[in-house]
C-alpha atoms as a printed R data frame, in Angstrom:
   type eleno elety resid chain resno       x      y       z
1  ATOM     1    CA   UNK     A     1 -16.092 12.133 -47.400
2  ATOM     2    CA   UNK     A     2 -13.681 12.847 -49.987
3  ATOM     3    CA   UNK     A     3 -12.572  9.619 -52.481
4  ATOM     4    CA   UNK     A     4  -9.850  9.565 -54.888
5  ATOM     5    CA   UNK     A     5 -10.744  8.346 -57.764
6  ATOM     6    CA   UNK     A     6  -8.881  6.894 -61.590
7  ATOM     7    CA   UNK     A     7 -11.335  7.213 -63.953
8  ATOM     8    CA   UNK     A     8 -10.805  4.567 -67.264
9  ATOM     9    CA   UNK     A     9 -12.500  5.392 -70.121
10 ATOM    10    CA   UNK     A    10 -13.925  3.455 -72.985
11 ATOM    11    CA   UNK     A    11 -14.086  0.380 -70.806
12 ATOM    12    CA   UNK     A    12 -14.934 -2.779 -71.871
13 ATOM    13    CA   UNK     A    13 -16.073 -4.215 -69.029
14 ATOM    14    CA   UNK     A    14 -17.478 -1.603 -66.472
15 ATOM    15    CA   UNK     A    15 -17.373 -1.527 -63.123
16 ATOM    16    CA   UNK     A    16 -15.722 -0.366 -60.244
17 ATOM    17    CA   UNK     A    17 -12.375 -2.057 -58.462
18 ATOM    18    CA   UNK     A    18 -10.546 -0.987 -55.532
19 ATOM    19    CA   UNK     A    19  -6.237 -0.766 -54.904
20 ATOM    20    CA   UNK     A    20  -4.414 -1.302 -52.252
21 ATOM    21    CA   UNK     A    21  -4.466  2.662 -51.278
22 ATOM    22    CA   UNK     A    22  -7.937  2.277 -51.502
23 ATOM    23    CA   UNK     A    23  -8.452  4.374 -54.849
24 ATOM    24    CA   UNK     A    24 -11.332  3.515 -56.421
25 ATOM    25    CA   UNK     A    25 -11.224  2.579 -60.093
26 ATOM    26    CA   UNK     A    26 -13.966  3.291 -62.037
27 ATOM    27    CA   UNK     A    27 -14.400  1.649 -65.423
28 ATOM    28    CA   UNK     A    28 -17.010  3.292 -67.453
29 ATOM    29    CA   UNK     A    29 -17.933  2.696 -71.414
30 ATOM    30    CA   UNK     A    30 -18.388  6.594 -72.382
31 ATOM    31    CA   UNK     A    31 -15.932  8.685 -74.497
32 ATOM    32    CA   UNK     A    32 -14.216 11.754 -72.755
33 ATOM    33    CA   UNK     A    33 -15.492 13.812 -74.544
34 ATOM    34    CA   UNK     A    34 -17.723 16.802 -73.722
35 ATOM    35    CA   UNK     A    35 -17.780 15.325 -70.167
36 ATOM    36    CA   UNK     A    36 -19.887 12.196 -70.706
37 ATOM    37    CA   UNK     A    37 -17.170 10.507 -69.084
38 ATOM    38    CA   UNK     A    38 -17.771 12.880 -66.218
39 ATOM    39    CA   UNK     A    39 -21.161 11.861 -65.861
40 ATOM    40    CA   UNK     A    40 -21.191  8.180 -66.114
41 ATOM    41    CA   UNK     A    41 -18.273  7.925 -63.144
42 ATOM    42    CA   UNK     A    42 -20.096  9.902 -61.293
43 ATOM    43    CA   UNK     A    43 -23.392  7.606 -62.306
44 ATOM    44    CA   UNK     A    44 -21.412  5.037 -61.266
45 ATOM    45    CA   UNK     A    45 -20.160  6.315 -57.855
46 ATOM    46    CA   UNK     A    46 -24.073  7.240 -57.046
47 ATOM    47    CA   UNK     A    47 -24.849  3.337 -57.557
48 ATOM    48    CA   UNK     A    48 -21.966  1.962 -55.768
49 ATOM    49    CA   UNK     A    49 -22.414  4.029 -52.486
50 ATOM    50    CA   UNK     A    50 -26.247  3.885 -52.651
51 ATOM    51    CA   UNK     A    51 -27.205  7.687 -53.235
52 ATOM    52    CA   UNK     A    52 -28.535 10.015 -55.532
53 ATOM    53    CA   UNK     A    53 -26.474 11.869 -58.068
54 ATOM    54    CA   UNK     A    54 -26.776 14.872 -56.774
55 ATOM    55    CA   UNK     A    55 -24.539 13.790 -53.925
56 ATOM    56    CA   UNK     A    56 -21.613 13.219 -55.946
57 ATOM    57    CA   UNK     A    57 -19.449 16.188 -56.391
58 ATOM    58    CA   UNK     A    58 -16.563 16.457 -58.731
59 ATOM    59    CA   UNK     A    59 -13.430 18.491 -56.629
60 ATOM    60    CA   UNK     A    60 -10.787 18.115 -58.611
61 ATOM    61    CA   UNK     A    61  -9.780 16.760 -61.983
62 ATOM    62    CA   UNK     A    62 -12.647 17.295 -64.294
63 ATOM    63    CA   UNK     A    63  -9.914 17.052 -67.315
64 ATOM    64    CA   UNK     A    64  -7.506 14.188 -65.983
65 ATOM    65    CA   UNK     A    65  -8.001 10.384 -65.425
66 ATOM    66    CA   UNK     A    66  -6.854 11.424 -61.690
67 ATOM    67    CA   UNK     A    67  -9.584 13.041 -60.385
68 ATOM    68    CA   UNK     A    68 -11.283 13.618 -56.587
69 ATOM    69    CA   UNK     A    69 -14.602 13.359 -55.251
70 ATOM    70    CA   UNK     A    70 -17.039 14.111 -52.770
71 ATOM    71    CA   UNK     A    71 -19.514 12.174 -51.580
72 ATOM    72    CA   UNK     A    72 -22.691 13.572 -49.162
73 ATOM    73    CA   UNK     A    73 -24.271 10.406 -47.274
């Protein structure tokens, strides 16, 4: 399944929240810089739907705060 995601970095507080369109927010505390970002939403996305990784795929947006995902269950 394909999710859109906003990626925030240098969060605070992270986490992950959901909108109204049902675009998930991801919150993460890593710079984006040299992809670490990147990495840690996609961390993130592997914790909140229960799966590895490696089951996270980054479609689009690898260089914007917009970006979309896919996700192998």
């Amino acid at each position: 399944m394909k999710i859109p995601v906003i990626a925030h970095s240098n969060s605070k507080n992270p986490g992950i929240d959901k909108d109204l369109l049902n675009t998930l927010h991801v919150y993460v505390n890593q710079p984006p810089l040299q992809g670490k970002a990147n990495k840690a939403v996609t961390s993130a996305l592997a914790e909140y739907f229960h799966t590895k990784k490696g089951n996270i795929i980054l479609l689009k947006g690898a260089k914007s705060k917009n970006k979309l995902f896919e996700v192998l269950l």
